[in-house]
C-alpha positions in Angstrom: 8.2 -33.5 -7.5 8.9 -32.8 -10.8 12.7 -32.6 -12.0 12.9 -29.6 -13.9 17.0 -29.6 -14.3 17.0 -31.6 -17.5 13.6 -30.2 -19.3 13.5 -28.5 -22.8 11.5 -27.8 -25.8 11.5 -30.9 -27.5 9.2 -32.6 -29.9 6.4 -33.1 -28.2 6.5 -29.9 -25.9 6.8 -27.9 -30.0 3.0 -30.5 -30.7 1.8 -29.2 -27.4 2.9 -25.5 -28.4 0.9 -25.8 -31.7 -2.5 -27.6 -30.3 -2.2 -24.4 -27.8 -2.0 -21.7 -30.4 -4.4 -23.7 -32.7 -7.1 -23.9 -29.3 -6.4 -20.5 -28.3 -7.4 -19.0 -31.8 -10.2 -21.0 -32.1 -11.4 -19.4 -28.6 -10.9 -16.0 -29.7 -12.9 -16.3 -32.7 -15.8 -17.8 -31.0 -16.1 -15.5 -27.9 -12.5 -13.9 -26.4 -13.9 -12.1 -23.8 -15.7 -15.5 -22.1 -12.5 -18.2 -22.9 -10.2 -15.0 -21.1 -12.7 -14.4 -18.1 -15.3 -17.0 -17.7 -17.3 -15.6 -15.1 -19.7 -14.4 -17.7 -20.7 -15.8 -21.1 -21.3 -12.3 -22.4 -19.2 -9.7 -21.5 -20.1 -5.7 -22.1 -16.8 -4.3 -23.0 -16.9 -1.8 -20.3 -17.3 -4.7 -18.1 -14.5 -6.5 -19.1 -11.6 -4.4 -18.7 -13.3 -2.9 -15.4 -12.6 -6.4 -14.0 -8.8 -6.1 -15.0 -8.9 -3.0 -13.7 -9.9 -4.9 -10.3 -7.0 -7.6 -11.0 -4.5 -4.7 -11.3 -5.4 -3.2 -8.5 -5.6 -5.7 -6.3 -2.7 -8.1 -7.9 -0.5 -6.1 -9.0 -0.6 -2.3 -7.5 -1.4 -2.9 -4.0 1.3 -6.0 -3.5 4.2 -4.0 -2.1 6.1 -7.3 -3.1 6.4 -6.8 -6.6 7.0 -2.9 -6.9 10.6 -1.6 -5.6 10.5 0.5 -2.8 11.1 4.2 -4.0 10.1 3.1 -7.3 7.7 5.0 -9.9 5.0 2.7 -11.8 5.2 5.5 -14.4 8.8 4.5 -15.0 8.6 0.7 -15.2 8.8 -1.7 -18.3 6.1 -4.1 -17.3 6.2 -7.6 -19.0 2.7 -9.6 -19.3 2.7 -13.0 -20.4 -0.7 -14.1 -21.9 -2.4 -10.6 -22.5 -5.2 -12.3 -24.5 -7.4 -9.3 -25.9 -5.5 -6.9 -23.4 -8.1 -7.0 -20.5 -5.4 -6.3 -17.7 -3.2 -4.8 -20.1 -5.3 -1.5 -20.6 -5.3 -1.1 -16.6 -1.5 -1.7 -16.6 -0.9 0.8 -19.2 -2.8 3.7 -16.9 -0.1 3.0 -14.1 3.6 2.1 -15.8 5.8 3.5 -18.2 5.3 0.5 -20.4 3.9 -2.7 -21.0 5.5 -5.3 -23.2 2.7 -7.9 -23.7 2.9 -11.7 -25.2 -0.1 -14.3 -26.4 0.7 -17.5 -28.4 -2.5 -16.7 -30.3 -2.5 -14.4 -33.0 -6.2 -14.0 -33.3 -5.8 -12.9 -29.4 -2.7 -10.3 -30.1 -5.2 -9.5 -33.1 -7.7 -8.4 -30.9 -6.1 -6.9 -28.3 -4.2 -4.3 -31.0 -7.7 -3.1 -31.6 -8.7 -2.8 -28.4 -5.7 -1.0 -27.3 -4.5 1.0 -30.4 -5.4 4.5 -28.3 -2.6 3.3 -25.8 0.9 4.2 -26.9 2.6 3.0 -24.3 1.7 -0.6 -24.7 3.8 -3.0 -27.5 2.2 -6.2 -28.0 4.1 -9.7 -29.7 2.6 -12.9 -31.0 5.1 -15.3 -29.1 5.7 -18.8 -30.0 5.7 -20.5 -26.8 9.6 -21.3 -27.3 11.0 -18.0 -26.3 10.3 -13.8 -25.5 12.6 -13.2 -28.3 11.3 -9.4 -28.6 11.7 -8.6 -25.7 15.6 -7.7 -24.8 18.3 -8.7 -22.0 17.3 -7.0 -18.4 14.8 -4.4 -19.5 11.8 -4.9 -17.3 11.2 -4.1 -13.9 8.2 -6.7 -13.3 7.2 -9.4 -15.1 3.7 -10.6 -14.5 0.9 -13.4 -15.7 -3.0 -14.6 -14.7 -5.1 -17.1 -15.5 -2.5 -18.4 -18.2 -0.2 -20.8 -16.8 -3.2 -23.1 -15.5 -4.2 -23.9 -19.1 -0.7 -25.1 -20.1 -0.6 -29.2 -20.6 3.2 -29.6 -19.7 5.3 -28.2 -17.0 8.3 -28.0 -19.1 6.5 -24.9 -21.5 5.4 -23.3 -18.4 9.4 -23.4 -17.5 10.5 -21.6 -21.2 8.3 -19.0 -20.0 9.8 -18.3 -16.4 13.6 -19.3 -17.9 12.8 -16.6 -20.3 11.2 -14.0 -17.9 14.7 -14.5 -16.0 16.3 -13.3 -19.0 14.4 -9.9 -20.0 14.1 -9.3 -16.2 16.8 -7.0 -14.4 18.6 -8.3 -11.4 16.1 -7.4 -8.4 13.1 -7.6 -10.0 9.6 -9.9 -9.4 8.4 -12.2 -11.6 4.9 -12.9 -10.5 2.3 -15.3 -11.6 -0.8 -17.7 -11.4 -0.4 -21.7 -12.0 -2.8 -24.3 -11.2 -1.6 -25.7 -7.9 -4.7 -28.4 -7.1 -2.2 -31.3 -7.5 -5.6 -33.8 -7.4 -6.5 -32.9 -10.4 -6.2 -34.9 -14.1 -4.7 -33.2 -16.9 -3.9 -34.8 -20.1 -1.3 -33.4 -22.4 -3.6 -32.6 -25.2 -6.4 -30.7 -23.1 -5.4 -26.9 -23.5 -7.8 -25.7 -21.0 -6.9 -28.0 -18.2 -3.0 -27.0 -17.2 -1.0 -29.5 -15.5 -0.8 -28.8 -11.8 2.0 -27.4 -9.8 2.9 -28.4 -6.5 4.8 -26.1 -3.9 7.8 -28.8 -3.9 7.6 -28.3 -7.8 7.6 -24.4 -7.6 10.9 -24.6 -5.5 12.5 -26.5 -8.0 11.6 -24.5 -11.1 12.9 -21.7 -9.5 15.9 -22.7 -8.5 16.3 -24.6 -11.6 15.9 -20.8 -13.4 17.8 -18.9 -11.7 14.8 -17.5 -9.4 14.6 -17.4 -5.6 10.8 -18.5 -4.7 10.3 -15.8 -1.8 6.8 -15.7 -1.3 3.6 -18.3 -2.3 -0.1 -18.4 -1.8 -3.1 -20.6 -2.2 -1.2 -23.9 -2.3 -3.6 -26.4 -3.2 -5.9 -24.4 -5.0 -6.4 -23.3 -8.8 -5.4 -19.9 -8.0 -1.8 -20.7 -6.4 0.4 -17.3 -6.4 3.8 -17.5 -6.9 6.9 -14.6 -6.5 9.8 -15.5 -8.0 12.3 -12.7 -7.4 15.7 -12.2 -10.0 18.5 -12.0 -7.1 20.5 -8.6 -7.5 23.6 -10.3 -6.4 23.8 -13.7 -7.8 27.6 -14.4 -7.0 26.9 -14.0 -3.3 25.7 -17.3 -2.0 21.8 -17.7 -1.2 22.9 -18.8 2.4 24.6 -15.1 3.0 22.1 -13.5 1.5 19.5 -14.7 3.5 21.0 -14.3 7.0 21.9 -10.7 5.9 18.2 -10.1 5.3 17.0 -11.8 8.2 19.4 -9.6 10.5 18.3 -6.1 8.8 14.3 -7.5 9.1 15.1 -8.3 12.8 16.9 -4.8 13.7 14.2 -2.9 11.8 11.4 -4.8 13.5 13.4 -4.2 16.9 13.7 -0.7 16.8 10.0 -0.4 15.5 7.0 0.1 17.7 4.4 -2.6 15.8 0.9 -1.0 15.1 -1.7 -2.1 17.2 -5.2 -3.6 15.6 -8.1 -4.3 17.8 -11.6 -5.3 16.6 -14.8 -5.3 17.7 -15.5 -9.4 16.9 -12.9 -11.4 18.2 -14.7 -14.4 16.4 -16.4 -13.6 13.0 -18.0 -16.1 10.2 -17.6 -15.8 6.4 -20.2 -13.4 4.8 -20.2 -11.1 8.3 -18.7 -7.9 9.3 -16.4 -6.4 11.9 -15.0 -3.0 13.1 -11.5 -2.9 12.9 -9.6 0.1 14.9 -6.0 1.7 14.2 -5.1 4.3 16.3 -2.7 6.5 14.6 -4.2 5.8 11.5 -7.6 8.0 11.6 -9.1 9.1 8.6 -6.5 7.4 6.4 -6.8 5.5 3.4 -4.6 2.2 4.3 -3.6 -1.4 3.3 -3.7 -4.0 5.6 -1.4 -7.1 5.3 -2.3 -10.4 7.2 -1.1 -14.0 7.6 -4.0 -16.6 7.8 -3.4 -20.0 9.6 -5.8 -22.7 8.4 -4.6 -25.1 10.4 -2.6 -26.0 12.7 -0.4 -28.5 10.1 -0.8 -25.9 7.4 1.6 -22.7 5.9 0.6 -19.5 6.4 -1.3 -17.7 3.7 0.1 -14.4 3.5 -1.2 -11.1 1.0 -3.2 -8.2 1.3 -6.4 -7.5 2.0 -8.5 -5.1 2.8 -6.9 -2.3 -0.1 -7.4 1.3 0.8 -10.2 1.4 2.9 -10.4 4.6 5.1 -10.4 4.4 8.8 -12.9 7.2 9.7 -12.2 10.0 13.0 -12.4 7.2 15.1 -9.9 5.1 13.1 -12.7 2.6 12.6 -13.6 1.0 9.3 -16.3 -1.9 8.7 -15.3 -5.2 7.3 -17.1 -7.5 5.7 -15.3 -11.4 5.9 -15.7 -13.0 2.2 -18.3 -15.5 1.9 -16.2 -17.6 0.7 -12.9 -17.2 3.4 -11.5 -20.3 5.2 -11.9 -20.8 8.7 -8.6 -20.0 10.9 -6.9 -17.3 12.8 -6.1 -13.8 10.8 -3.2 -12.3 12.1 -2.7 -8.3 11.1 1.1 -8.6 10.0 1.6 -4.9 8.2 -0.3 -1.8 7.7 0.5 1.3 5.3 -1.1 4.6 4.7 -1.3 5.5 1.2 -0.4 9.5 2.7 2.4 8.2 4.0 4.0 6.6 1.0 4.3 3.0 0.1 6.7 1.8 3.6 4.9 -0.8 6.0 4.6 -0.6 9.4 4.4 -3.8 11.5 1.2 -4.8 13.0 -0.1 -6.9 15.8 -3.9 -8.4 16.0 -5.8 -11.7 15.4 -9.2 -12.0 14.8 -10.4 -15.7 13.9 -13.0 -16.4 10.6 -15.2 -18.9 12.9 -16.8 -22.3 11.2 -20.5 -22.6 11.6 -21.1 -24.1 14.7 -17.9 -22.2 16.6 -19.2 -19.6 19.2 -18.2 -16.2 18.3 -16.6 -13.6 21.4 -17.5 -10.3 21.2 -15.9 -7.4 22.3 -17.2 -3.9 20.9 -14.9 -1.2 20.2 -17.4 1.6 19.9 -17.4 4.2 22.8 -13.3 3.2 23.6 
């Protein structure tokens, strides 16, 4: 685990800083679009904010983690560390009040005031890595980053950032973000593309080390490993109290509220195939769904959302298609929300288990229930 109590921007984290800023506007004269999102070498533009139009939505907009309850978007300060050209900035400027955006290249903050000068609503800051010195005290409502901290060569930069995102954040609010979690991979301190890798022990201590509770994580393990650091409201009540007291209110809520009840029509489904899923009570709305996958029996749960607004037709039926790429476990439906009925969840009960290749599959068809 890595000791984050004593770490700071010294020397060599200042060298690091500047091989970033020198890499990173190197990249974004040679081809921005492909360094930022390298799924294709040659992005059309329309393309390429259409796919941070598909982060937002997915990342940002439908986690009901990181946006207060009773909360507008159109009234929150958004902070984005890393905008690069503004690919998920443009899509975050459609749905909040504003969006305060940082890159440690210039030729990237360059590029993105081009492609974003239509958008008033959106202020962008060449940062040096050190500090969010532009951005004040407790003015946002979110802070948020992808695909940025995996490229960074030292943990301690990576901490300046969430130290300083503690500062410009106001009490209650989510800091969410992206690291490289595969802890099996080699990083060396002057690779800028290669980030050094974050373990869920280390994540625990750099939040506590910055003031952060770490309430929520996902894809441990992986290069896409989700963190949700959230900015306690009340930082002079202990974090024992605190808890309890939220534990209690979750367990009279949950006790006084019928869960949902989610049925399928494969009770055993592989990656790449599709099932029914039925709601009753939820017919011909547009909902979220909410699960918690067990990999294994020695592994965490993996909780998000999945699923975003698809509509459950007369029946309350919608088709499913399983990811090709899912891991094999048991799915359990946790939550469920209707976007007509506002942004509150409503507890849900139902497994369905993402079978390997050679497992049997049960099935059990809803149609004509």
């Amino acid at each position: 685990m890595t000791d984050f109590s004593n770490a700071s921007a010294g020397p060599d984290a200042r060298d690091v800083l500047s091989r970033m800023e020198r890499d990173w506007d190197a990249r974004a004269r040679e081809a921005p679009e492909y360094y930022i999102a390298t799924a294709q070498r040659q992005w059309r533009m329309d393309e390429f904010f259409q796919s941070g139009e598909i982060n937002v939505d997915n990342d940002i907009l439908a986690d009901a983690d990181v946006i207060p309850q009773g909360t507008k978007p159109s009234r929150m300060r958004v902070l984005e560390i890393g905008c690069g050209t503004g690919r998920m900035t443009r899509a975050m400027a459609a749905s909040f009040g504003e969006v305060h955006a940082v890159d440690i290249s210039a030729e990237m903050i360059a590029a993105a005031k081009r492609n974003l000068s239509d958008l008033p609503n959106v202020f962008l800051y060449k940062t040096n890595g050190l500090d969010l010195s532009q951005i004040p005290d407790q003015s946002c409502d979110l802070a948020f980053s992808f695909i940025v901290f995996q490229h960074i060569p030292v943990l301690g930069v990576v901490e300046n950032y969430v130290r300083e995102a503690h500062r410009c954040l106001k009490p209650g609010a989510v800091f969410k973000f992206q690291v490289q979690g595969d802890t099996g991979i080699r990083n060396a301190q002057d690779d800028t593309w290669v980030g050094a890798p974050m373990s869920l022990a280390d994540a625990r201590a750099l939040a506590e080390g910055c003031g952060f509770e770490l309430f929520r994580a996902s894809g441990q393990g992986t290069q896409y490993f989700w963190l949700w650091f959230l900015k306690p409201k009340w930082p002079w009540i202990p974090k024992a109290i605190r808890s309890n007291a939220c534990e209690a209110f979750t367990a009279v809520r949950s006790a006084i509220e019928k869960p949902v009840t989610a049925t399928f029509s494969l009770q055993r489904v592989r990656a790449g195939e599709s099932y029914v899923v039925r709601i009753p009570g939820f017919a011909g709305k547009l909902i979220d769904i909410g699960f918690e996958l067990m990999a294994g029996p020695c592994s965490a749960p993996v909780t998000g959302v999945v699923w975003r607004w698809c509509e459950l037709d007369s029946r309350a039926e919608a088709l499913i298609r399983v990811p090709g790429e899912h891991p094999t476990g048991a799915v359990r439906i946790t939550k469920v929300r209707s976007r007509t009925r506002g942004s509150r969840w409503r507890r849900a009960e139902g497994t369905i288990h993402v079978a390997g290749a050679d497992e049997p599959r049960g099935r059990r068809d809803l149609r004509g229930q």
